[in-house]
Phi, psi and omega in degrees: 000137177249143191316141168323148146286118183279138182259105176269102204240114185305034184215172178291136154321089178319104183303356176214091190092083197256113172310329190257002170269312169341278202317294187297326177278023200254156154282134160300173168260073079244072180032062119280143187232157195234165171218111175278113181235137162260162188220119206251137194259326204240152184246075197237149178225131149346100166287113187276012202261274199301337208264337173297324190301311198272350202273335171267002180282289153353243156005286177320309215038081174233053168208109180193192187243035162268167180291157196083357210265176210267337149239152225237348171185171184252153141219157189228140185210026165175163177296330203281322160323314191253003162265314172304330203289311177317299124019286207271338158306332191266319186284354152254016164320139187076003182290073207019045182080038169241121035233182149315036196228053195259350200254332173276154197265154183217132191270137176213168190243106172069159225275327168248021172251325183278332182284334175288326161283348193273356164305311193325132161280068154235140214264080008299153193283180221245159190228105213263124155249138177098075149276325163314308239277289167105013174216155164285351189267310164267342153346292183303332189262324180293335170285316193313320193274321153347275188311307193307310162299304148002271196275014209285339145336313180269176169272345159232159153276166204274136176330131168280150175235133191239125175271134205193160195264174191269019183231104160203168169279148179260046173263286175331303183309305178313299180283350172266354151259005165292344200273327238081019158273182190223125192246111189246121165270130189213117206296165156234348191219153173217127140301131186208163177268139207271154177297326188297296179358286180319292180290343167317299189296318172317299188299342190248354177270351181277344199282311206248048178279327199275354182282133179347295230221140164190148199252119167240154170246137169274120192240350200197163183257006141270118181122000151354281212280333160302319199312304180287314162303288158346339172258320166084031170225042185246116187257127203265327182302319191250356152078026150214199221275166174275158165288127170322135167246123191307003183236027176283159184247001167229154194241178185218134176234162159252187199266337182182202193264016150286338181259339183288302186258024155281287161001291217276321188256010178253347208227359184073016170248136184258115173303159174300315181203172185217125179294143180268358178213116222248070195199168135349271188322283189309287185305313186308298183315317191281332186283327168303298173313313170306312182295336177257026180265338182280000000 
């Protein structure tokens, strides 16, 4: 019988019940089987500047969909956004009824930011959108149309508040003030790569150097370059990648195309696949898919 394929999927465990150890312990069709290890990369704290920010916007209730209030919906675009949020959502439950968010459309990107808002304890639950979208790219044209039917009462629509880590991209921002609209971003999290990572990462690659086959998932573009050292695929003098050997045995996936092209233009490496869906589902298909492709 051959051995499990080992998966290092880079990332922290979902405390409650992780969909991509669910996904990987199942055998592929064609009777391979994975070992799912998690290897946690990131590091995140609170920003206590934004989280006083959003705690008094709450507290305040100036987010809701009647006129005056100062926004009219959320976007959310990772979990951690929404762990912090939760955070200021738990410590005001029983507060007369705070908060005030049972009437606004609130924006979330895939599949594990929406399962995480539909967590949040707030009482009626929160009325969650874009889980389809799975991107920043497509997210934005979808809040344009959305939002605007939301609001389609009014002659403008009301400002959005986006919560975001002190690591994000600016496409949502672009196109919705590109549009006029007016977008207030407020970090709530800050991120760092844990110290740990590397020799971590090493140590657990040394246990499965000998097996055929092995999988690293990629979740982010911080810890690349731990990543690649590690792996022993870092020419460390010019600070990118070595040329792929054709007879290596471990392949690399990402989670979509911000890390995928990050790989590529900072460090010259093009991963073996990229998920087309930033989900489980989406990482099974490219790997799985990759294997019958050979």
């Amino acid at each position: 019988m051959s051995p499990k394929i080992p998966v290092y999927l880079l990332k922290t465990k979902s405390a409650a019940g992780d969909h991509y150890e669910e996904k990987f312990s199942t055998p592929d069709g064609n009777g391979s089987e994975y070992d799912p290890e998690f290897v946690p990369v990131l590091e995140h704290q609170f920003d206590d500047q934004g989280m006083a920010k959003v705690r008094g916007i709450l507290k305040n209730k100036q987010i809701g969909r009647t006129e005056g209030k100062q926004y009219g919906g959320m976007i959310f675009t990772s979990q951690r956004a929404v762990e912090a949020f939760t955070k200021l959502v738990e410590e005001g439950r029983g507060e007369n009824n705070w908060p005030f968010l049972q009437d606004i459309p609130v924006y979330s990107v895939g599949p594990a930011t929406t399962r995480a808002l539909k967590a949040v304890p707030q009482v009626p639950a929160l009325q969650v959108f874009g889980e389809h979208t799975g991107n920043g790219e497509t997210l934005a044209p979808y809040i344009l149309d959305h939002y605007r039917a939301w609001y389609k009462d009014r002659e403008s629509v009301p400002a959005l508040l986006f919560l975001v880590g002190d690591k994000r991209r600016d496409t949502i921002p672009k196109v919705l003030t590109g549009a006029g609209w007016q977008l207030d971003e407020v970090v709530i999290y800050g991120t760092g790569e844990m110290k740990s990572f590397r020799d971590d990462f090493s140590q657990r690659l040394q246990t499965t150097a000998d097996r055929p086959r092995r999988w690293v998932v990629v979740f982010s573009p911080s810890g690349c370059d731990s990543m690649l050292s590690a792996l022993d695929l870092l020419d460390e003098s010019s600070g990118k990648a070595k040329p792929k050997e054709p007879n290596r045995s471990t392949y690399i996936a990402t989670i979509g195309p911000t890390t995928r092209d990050h790989l590529i233009h900072s460090f010259g490496y093009e991963p073996e696949v990229s998920a087309e869906q930033p989900s489980p589902e989406g990482v099974w298909n490219a790997i799985t898919g990759y294997r019958t492709l050979e």
